[in-house]
N, C-alpha and C positions, 0 to 999 in steps of 0.2 A: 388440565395441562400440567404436566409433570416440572416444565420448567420456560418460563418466558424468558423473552427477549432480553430483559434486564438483568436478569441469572446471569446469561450466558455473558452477558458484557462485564458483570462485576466480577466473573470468576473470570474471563480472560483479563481484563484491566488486572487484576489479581498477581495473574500468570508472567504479564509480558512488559517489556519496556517500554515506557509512553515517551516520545519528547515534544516538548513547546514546538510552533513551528521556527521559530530563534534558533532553536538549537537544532532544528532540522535544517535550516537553511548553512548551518556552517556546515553543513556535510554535501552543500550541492556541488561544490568542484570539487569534490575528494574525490580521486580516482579508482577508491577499492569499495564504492558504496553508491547500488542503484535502487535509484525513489522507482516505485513500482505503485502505478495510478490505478486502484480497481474499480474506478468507475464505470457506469453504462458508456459507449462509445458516445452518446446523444448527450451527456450530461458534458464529454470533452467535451465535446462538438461547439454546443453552447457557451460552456462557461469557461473556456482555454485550459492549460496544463501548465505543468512545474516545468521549464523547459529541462532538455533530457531525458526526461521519464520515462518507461517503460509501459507497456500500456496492456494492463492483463486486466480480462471481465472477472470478479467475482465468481461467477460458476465455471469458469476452466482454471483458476489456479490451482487445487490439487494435481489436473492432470499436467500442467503445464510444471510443476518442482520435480515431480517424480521423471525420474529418468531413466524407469523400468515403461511408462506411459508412451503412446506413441505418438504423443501431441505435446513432452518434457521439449521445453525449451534450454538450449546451452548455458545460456545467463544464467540459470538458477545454480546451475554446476559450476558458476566461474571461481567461487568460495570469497566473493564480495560479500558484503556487509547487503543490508536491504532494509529500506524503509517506505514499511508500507504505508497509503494512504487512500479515503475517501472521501465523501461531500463533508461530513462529518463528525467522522471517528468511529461510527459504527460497525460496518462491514467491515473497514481497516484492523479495529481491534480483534474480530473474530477469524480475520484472515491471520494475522499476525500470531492469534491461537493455534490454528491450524498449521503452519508454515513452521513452528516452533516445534510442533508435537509431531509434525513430519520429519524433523532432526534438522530444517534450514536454520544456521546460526553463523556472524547473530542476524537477528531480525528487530525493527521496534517499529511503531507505528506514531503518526501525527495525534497530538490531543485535537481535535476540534477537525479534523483533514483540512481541504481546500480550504474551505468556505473561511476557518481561520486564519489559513496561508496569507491567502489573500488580503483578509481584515487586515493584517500586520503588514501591508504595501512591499510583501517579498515579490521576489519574479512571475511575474506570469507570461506565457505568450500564447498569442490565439489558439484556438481551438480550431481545425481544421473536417470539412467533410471530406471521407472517403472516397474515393472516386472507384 
């Protein structure tokens, strides 16, 4: 293997801007900045969300920034701020790679995702099933 898992997260950590979820949480009512949740839809489901968040899986955010794609959603084009996150900080960070090196700016990502959000008694509100 040319490059694991940890490569890729030290050179994105590297690359990209990490914040506390503190200092994530004081961007939750800012109005030029959408948290974008790239969790599995089951992991919401279960364990609730950031209220507000945007809800993209992991394997469709390139098609969903690009707005040559035909699955590009608006919001990525609004030229808001975005801060990504996951259970985490993993997938967050490497999407935050990706999203960067797509030209979406700025971008940063949760140290720690949810599972820290949470720890630190920020907002959450349930998780809801799809219907």
């Amino acid at each position: 293997m040319k490059k694991g898992y940890r490569e890729l997260l030290d050179e994105a950590n590297a690359e990209i801007e990490v914040v506390s979820p503190e200092e994530a949480a004081g961007l939750l009512e800012d109005e030029g900045t959408i948290f974008v949740d790239l969790r599995d839809p089951r992991e919401v489901e279960r364990d609730g969300r950031i209220p507000g968040a945007k809800h993209v899986t992991r394997g469709m955010l390139e098609f969903w920034i690009d707005p040559e794609s035909p699955y590009h959603k608006p919001f990525f084009a609004s030229g808001k701020s975005f801060v990504f996150f996951c259970a985490g900080g993993w997938r967050s960070a490497l999407a935050t790679k990706t999203a960067q090196d797509m030209g979406l700016v700025p971008v940063k990502h949760i140290l720690g995702g949810y599972t820290a959000w949470k720890a630190a008694g920020l907002p959450v509100e349930p998780g809801e099933k799809k219907k």
